[in-house]
N, CA and C of each residue as an Amber inpcrd file, in Angstrom:
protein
   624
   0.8260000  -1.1960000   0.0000000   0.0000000   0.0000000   0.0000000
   0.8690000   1.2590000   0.0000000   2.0020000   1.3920000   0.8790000
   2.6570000   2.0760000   0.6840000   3.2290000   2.5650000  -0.2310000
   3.9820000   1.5440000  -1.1070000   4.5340000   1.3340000  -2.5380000
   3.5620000   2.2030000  -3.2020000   2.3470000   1.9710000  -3.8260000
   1.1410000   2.4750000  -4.4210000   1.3120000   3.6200000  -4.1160000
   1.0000000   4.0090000  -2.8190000   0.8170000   5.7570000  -2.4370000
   2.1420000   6.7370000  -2.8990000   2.9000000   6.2130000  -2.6280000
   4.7920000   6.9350000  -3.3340000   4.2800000   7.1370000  -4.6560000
   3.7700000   5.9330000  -5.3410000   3.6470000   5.8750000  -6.9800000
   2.9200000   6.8820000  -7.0490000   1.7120000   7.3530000  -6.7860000
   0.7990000   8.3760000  -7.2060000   1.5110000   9.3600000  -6.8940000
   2.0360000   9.5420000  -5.4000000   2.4070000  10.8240000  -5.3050000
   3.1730000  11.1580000  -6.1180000   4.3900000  10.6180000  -6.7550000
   5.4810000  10.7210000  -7.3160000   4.8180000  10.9560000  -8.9120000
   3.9860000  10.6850000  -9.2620000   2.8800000  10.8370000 -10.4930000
   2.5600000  12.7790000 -10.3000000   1.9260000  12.8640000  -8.9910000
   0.8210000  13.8570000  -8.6970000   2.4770000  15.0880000  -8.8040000
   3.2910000  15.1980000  -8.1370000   4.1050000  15.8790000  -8.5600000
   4.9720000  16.3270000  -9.6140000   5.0320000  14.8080000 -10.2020000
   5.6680000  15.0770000 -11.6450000   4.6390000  15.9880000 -12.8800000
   3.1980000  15.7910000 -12.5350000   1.9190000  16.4750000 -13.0030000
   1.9510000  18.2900000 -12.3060000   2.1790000  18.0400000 -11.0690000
   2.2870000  19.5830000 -10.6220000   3.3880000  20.4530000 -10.7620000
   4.6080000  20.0620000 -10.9810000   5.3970000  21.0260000 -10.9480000
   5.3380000  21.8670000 -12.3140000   5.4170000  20.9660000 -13.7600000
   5.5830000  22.3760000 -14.8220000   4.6560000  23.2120000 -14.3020000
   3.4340000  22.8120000 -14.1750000   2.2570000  23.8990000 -13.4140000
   2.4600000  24.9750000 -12.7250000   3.3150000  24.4170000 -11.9750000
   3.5540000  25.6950000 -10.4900000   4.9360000  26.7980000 -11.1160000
   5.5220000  26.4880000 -11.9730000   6.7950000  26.9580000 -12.4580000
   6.4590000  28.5500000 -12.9050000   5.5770000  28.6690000 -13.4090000
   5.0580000  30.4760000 -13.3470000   4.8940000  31.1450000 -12.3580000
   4.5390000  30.7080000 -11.0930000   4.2780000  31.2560000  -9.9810000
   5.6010000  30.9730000  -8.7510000   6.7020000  30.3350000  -9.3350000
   7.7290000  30.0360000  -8.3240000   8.4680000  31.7330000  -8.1010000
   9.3470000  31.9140000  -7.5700000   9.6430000  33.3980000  -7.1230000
  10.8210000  33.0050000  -8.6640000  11.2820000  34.3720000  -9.6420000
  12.4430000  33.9930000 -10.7330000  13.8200000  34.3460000  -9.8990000
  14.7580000  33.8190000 -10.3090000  16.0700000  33.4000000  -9.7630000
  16.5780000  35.1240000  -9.8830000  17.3150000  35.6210000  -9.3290000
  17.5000000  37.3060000  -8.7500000  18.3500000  37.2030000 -10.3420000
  18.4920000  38.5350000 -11.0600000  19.1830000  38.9410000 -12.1150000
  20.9550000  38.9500000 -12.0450000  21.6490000  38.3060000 -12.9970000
  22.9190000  38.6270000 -12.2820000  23.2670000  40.1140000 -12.1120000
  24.2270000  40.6960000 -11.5360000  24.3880000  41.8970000 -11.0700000
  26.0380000  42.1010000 -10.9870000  26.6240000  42.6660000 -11.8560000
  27.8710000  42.7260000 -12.0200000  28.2630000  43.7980000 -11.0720000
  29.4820000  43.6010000 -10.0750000  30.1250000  43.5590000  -8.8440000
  31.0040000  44.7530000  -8.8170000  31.7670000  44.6480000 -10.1880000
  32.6740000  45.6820000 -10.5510000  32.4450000  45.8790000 -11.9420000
  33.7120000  46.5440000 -12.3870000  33.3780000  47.2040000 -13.5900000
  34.4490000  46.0500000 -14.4690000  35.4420000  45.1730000 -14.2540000
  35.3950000  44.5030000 -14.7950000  33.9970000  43.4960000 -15.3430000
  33.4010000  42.7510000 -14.0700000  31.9200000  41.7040000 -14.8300000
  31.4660000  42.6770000 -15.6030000  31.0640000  44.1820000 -15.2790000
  30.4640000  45.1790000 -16.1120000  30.7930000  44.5580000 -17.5080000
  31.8330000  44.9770000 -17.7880000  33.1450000  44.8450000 -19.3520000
  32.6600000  43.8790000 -20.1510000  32.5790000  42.6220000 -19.0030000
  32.4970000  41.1910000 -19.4810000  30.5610000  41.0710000 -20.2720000
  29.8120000  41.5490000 -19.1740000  28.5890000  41.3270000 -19.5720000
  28.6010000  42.0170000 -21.1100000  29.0300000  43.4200000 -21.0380000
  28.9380000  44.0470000 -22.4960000  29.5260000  43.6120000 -23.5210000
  30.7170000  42.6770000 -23.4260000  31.3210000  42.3280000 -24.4100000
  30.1970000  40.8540000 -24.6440000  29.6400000  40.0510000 -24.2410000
  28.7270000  38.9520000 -24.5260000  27.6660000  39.3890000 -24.7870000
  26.8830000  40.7550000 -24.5040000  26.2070000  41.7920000 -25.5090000
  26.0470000  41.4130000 -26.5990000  24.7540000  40.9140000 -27.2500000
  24.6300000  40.8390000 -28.8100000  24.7100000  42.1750000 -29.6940000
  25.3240000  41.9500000 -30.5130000  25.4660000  43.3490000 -31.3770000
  24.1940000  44.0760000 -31.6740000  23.4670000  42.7690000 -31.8630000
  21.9210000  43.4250000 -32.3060000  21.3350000  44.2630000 -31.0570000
  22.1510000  43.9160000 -30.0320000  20.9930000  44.7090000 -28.9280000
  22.0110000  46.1730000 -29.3060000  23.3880000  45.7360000 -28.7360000
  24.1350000  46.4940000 -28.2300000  25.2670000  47.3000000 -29.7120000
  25.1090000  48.0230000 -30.2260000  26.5330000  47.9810000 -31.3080000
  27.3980000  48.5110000 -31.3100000  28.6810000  48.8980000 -32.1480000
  29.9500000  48.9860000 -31.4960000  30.2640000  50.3810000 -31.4820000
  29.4880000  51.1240000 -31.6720000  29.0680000  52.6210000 -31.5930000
  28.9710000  52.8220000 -29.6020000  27.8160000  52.3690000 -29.3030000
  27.1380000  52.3010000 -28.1810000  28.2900000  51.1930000 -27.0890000
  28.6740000  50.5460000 -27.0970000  30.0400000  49.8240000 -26.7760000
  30.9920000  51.0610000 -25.9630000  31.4740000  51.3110000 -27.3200000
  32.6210000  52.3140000 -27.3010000  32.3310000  53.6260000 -26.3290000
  30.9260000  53.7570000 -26.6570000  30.4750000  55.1360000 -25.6940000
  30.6480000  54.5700000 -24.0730000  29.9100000  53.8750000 -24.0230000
  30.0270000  53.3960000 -22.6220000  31.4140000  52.8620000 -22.3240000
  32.5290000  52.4790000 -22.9450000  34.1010000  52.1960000 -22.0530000
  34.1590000  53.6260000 -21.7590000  33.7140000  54.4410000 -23.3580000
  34.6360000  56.3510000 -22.8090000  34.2670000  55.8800000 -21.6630000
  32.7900000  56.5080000 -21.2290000  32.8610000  56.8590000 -19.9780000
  33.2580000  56.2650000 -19.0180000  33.0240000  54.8440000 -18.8760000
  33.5960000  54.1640000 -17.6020000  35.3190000  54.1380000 -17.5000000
  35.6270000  54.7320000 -18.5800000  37.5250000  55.1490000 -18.0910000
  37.5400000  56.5360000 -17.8650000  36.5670000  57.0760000 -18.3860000
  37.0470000  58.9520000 -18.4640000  38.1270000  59.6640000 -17.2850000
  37.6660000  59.2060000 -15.9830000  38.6480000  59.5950000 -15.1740000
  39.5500000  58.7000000 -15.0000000  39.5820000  58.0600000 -15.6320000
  41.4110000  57.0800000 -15.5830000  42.4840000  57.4580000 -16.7950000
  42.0140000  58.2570000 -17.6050000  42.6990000  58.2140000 -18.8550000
  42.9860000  59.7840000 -18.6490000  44.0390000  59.8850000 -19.6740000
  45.0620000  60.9840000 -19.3600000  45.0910000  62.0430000 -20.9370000
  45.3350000  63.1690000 -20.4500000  45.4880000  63.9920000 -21.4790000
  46.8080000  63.4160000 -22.8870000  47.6300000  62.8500000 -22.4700000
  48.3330000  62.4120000 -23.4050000  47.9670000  61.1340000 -24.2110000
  46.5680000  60.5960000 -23.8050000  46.4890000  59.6550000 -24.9480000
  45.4780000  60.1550000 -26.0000000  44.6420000  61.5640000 -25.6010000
  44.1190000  62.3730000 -26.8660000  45.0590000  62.8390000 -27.6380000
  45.8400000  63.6410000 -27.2310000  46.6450000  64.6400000 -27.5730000
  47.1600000  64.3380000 -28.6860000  47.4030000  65.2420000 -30.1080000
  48.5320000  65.6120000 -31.0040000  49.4720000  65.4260000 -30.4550000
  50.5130000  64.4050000 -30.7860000  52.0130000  64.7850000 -30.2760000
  52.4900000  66.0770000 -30.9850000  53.9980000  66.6540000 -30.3100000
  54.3480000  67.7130000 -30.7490000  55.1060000  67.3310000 -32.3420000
  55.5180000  66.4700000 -32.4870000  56.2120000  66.0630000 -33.7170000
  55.0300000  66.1960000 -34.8450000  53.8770000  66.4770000 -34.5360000
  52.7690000  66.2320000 -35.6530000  52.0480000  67.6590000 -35.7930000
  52.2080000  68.5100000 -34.7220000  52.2100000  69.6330000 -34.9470000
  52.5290000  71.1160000 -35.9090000  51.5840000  71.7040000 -36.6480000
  52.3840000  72.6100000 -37.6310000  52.5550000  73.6410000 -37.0130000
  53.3830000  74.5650000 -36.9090000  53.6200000  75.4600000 -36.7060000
  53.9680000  76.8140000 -37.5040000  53.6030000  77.8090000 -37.0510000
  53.1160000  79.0450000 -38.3380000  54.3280000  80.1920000 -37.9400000
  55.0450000  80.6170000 -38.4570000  55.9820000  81.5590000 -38.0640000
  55.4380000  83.1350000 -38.0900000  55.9640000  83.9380000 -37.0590000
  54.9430000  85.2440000 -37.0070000  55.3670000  86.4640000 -37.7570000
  56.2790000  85.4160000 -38.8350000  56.2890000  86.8790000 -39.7420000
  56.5110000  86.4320000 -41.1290000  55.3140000  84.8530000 -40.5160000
  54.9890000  84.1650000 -42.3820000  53.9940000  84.8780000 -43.3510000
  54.4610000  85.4150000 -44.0300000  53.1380000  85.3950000 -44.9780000
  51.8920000  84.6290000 -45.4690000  50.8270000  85.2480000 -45.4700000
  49.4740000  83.4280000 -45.3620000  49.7770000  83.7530000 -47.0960000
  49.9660000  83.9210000 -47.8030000  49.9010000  83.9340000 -49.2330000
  48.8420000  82.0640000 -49.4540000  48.6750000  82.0530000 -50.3330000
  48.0780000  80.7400000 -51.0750000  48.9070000  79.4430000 -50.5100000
  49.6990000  79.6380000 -50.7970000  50.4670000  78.4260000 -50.2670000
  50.6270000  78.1350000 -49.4940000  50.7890000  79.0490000 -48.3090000
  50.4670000  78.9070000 -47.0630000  49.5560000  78.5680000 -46.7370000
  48.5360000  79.1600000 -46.9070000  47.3810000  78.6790000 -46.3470000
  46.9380000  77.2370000 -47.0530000  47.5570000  76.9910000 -48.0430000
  46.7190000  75.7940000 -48.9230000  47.7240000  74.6720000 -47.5160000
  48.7440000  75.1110000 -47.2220000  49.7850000  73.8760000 -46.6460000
  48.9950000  73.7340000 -45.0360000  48.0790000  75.0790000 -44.5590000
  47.6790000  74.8820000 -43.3480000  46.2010000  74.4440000 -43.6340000
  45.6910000  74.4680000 -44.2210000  43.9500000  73.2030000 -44.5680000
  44.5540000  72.3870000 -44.8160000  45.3940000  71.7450000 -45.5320000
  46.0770000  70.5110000 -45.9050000  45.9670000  69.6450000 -44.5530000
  46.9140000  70.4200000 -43.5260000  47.5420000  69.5850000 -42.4750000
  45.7170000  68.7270000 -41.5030000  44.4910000  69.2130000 -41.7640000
  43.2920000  68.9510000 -41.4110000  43.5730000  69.6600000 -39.9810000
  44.5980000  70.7230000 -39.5610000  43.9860000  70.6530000 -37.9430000
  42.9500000  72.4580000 -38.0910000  42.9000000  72.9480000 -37.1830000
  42.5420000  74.2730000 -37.1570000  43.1470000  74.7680000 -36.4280000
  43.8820000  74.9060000 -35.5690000  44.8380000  75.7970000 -34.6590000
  46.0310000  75.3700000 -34.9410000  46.8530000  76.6530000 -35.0590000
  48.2780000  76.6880000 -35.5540000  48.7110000  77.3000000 -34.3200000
  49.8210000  77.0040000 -33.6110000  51.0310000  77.7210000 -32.9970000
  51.5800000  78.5280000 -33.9440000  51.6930000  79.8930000 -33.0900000
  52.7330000  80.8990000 -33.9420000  54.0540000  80.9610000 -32.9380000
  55.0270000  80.8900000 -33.8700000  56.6110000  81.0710000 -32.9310000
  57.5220000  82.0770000 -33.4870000  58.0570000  83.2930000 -32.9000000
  58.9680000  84.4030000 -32.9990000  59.9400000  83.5680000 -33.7730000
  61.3570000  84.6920000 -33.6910000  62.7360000  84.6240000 -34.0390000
  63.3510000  83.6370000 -32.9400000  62.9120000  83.3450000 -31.7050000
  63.1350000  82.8830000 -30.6900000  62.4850000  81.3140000 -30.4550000
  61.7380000  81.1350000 -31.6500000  60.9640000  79.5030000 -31.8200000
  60.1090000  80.0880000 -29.9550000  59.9530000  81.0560000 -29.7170000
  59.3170000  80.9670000 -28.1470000  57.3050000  81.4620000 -29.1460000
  56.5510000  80.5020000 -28.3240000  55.0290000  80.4590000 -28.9470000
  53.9730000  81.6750000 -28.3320000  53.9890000  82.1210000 -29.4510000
  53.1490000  83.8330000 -28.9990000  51.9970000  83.9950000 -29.2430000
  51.4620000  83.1090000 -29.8750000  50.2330000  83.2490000 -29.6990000
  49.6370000  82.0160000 -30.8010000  48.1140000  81.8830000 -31.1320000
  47.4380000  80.9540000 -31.6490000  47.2640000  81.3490000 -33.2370000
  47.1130000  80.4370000 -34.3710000  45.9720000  81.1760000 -35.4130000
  44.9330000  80.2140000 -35.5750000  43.9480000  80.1800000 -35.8580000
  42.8420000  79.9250000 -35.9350000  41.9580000  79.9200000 -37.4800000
  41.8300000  79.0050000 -37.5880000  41.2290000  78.6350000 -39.0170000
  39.9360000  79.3640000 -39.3860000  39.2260000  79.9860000 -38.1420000
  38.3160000  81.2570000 -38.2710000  38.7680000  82.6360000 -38.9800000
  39.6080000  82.6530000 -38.4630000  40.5450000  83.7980000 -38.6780000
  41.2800000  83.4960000 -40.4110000  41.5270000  82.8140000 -41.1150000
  42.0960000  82.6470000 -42.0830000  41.2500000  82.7370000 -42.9780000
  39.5140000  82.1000000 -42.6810000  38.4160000  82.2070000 -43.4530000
  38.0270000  83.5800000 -43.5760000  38.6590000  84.4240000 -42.4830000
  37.9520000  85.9250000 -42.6050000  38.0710000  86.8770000 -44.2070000
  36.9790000  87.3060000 -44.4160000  36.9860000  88.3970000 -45.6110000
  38.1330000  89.2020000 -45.8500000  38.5570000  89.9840000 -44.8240000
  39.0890000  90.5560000 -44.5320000  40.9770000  90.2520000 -44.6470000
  40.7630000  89.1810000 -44.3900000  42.3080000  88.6370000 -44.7600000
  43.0410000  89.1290000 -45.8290000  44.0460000  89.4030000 -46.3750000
  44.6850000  90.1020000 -47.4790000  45.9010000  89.1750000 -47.5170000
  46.3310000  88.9070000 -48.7740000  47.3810000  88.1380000 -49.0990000
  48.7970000  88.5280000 -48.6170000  49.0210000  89.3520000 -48.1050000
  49.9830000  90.5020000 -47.6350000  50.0640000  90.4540000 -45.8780000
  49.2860000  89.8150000 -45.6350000  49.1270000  89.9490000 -44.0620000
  49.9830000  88.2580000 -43.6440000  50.3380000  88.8080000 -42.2640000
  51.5100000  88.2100000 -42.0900000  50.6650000  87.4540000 -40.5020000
  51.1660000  85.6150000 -40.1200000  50.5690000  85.0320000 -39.0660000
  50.8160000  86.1570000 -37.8080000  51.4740000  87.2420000 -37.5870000
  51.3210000  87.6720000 -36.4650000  50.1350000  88.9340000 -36.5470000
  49.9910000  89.3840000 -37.6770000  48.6940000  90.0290000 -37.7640000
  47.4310000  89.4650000 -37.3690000  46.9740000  88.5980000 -37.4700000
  46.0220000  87.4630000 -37.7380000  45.9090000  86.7620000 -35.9650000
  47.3500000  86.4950000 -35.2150000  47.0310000  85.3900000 -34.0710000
  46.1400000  85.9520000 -33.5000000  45.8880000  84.9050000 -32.2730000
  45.2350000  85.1910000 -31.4290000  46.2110000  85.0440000 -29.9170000
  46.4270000  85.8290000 -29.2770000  47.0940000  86.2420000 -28.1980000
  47.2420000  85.3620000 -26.8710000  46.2050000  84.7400000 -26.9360000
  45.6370000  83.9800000 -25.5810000  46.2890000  82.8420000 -26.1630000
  46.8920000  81.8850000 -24.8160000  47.3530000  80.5260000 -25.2480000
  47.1130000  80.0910000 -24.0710000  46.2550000  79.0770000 -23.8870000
  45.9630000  78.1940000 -22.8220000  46.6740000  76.8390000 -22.8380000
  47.3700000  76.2820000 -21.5240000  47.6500000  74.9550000 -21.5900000
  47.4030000  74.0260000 -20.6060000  47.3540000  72.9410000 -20.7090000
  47.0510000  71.8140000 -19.9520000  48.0950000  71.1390000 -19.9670000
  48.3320000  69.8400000 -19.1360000  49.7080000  69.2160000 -18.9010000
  48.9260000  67.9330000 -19.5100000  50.0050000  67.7780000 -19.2860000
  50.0080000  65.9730000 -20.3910000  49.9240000  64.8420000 -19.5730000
  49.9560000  64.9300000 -17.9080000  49.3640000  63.5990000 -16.9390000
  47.5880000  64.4020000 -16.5010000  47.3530000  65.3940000 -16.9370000
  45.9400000  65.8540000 -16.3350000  45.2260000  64.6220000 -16.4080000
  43.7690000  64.3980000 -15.9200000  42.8380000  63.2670000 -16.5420000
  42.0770000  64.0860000 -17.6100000  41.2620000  63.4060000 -18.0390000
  40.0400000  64.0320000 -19.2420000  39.4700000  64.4870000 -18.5350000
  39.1660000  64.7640000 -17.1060000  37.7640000  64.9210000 -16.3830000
  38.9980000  66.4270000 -16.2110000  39.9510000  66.8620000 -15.6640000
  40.6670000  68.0910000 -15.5850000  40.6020000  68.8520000 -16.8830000
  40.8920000  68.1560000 -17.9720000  40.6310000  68.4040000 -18.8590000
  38.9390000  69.3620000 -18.9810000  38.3040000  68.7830000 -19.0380000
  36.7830000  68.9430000 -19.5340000  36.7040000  70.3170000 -18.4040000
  37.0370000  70.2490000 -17.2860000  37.1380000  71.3430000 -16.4670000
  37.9680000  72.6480000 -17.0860000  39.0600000  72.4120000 -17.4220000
  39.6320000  73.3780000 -18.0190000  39.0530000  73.9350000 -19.4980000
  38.4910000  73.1770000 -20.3640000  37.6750000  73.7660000 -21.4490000
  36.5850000  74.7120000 -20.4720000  35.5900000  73.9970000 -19.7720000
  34.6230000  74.6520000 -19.0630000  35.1840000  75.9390000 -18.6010000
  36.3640000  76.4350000 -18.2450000  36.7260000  77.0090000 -17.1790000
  37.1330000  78.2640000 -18.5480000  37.6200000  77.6470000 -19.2530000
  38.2430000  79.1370000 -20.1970000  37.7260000  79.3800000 -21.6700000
  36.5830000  78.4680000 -21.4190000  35.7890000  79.0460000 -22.8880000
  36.6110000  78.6880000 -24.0060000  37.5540000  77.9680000 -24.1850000
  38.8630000  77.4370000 -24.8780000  38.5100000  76.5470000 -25.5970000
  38.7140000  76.1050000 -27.1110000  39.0870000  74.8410000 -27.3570000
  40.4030000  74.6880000 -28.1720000  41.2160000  74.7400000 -27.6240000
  42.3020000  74.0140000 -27.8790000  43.3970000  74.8660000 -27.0630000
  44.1550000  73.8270000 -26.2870000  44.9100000  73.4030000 -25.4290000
  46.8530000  73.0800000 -26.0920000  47.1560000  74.0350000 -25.6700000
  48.7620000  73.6010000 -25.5620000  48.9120000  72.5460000 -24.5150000
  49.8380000  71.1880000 -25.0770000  50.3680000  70.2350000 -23.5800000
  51.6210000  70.3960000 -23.2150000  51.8960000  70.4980000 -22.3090000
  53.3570000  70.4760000 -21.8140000  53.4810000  69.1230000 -20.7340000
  55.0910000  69.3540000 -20.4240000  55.0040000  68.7120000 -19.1910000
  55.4440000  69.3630000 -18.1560000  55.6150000  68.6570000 -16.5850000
  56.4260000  69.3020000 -15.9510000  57.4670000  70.2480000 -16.0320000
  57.7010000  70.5200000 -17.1270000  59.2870000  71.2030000 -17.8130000
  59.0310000  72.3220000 -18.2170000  57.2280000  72.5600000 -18.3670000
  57.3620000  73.4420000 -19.3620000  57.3090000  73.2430000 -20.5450000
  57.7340000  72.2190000 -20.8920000  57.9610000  72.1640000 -22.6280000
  56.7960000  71.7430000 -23.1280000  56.6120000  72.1330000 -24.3950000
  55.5850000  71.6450000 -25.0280000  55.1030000  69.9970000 -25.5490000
  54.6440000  69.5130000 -25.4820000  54.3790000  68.0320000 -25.8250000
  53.2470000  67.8980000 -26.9910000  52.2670000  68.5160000 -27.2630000
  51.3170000  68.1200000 -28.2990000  50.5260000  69.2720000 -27.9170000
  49.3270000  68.8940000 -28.2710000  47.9870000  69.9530000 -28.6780000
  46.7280000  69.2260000 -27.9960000  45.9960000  69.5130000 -27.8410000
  44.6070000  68.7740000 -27.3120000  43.7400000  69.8460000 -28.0300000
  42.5740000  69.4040000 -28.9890000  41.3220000  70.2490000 -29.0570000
  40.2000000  69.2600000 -28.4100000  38.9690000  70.7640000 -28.1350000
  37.4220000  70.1870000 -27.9980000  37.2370000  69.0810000 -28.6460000
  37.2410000  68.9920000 -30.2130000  36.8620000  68.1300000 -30.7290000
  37.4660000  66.4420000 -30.4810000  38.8960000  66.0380000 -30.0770000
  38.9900000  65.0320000 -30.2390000  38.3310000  64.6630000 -28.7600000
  38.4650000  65.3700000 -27.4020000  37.5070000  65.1700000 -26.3340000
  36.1510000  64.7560000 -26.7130000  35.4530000  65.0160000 -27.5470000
  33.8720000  64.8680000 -27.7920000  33.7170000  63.5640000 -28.6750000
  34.7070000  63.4880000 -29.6800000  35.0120000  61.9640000 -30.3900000
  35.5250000  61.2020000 -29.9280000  36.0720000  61.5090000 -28.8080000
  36.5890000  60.0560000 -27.4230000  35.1970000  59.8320000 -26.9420000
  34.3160000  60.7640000 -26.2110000  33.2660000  60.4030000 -25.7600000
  32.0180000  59.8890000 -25.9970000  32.3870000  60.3620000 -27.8730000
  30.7410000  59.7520000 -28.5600000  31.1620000  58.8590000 -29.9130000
  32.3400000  58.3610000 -29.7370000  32.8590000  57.5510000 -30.4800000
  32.6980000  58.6000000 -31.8370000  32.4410000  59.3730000 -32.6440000
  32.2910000  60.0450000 -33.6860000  32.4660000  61.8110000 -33.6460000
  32.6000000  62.3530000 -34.3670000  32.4530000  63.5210000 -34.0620000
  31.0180000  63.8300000 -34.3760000  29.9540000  64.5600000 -34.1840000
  28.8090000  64.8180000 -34.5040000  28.4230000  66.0290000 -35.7500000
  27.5890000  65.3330000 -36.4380000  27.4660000  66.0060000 -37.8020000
  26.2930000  67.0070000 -37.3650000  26.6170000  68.0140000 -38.4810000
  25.2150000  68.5660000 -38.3390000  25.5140000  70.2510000 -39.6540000
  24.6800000  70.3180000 -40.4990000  25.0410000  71.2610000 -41.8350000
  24.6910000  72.5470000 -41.4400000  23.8690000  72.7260000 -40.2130000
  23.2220000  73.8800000 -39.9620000  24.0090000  74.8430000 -39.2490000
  23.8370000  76.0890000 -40.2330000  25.0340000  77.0040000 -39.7420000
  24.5080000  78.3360000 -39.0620000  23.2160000  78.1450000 -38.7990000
  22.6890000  79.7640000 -38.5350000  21.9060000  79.3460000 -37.3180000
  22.8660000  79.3950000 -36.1870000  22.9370000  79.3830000 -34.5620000
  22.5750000  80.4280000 -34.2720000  22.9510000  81.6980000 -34.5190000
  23.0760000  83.0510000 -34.7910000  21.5560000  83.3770000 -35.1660000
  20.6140000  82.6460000 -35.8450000  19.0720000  83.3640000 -36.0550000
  18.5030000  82.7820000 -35.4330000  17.8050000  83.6230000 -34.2480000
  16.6570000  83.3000000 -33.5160000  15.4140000  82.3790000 -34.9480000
  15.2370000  83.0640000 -35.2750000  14.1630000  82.6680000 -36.0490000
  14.3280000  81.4410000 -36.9360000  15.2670000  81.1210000 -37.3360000
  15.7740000  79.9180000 -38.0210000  15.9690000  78.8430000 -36.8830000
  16.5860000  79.0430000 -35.9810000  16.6000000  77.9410000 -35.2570000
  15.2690000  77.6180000 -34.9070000  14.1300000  78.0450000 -34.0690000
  13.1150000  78.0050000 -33.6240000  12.0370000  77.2460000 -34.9390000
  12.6510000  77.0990000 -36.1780000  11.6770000  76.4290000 -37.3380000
  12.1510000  75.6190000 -37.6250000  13.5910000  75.4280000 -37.3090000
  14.3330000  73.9730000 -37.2000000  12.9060000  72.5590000 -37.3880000
């Protein structure tokens, strides 16, 4: 009799459990600990959810304050430099759009850096073939050091209305360049497009 009663029961449960399996409590979500499991979960991320756009955005940020002004940065060897009593004639200027940056260092008789030029400034109307990079700089030269983090960084843009950054090091000496822009293409994996040039009209923007 006993035998019998096991049998059913062992029946009556094998019958109840898929049953009850909707209503059991679900097993807790895993929950990554650090930012390594973090890493790990995103990299087993299906592309389809996750893609390598959206990837990339999320390491920026989860390194932003670990990473250092010298792994944006222009080195100084890649740097052009504009002499302040070059003439912009055609060639000049064709050799400074060439190089793709927009800020030029200007340097005296003394190679010592006096000021900025600015690819605004070269587009101006006003420019004359006759005018020389020290007519033209811009006076102000801001710098940042080359162990700062990005997060000192982003402070120092904030702080001086600046985009672009002389690096030095401890020494003084110059080491590379940092602009806004490669900060914003570290952070959004791309630089961001956009054709619209009239910021400047209330009324145009607002019909956007």
């Amino acid at each position: 009799m006993d035998a019998f009663l096991r049998k059913i029961k062992l029946k009556f449960v094998k019958w109840l459990d898929p049953k009850l399996e909707p209503y059991r409590p679900k097993k807790p979500a895993f929950v990554p600990k650090d930012a390594k499991q973090l890493i790990d979960v995103l990299r087993r991320t299906p592309k389809s959810v996750l893609g390598e756009r959206e990837r990339d955005i999320i390491a920026a940020a989860m390194s932003f304050d670990s990473q250092y002004v010298n792994k944006l940065m222009v080195p100084e060897h890649e740097m052009v430099y504009v002499k302040a009593n070059e003439v912009l004639g055609p060639l000049v200027l064709d050799k400074l759009y060439q190089s793709g940056f927009s800020h030029f260092p200007v340097i005296d008789s003394r190679q010592e850096i006096i000021g900025v030029l600015h690819t605004d400034a070269l587009n101006s109307l006003k420019v004359k073939e006759t005018d020389t990079a020290k007519n033209l700089l811009d006076p102000k030269v801001y710098y940042v050091r080359s162990d700062y983090t990005l997060e000192q960084a982003v402070a120092a843009f904030i702080r001086t209305n600046c985009y672009f950054f002389l690096v030095i090091n401890d020494d003084e000496r110059v080491v590379g360049l940092l602009t806004y822009d490669a900060l914003i293409k570290y952070l959004l994996g791309e630089e961001p497009v956009d054709d619209f040039e009239n910021d400047d009209d209330r009324k145009l923007v607002a019909k956007r």
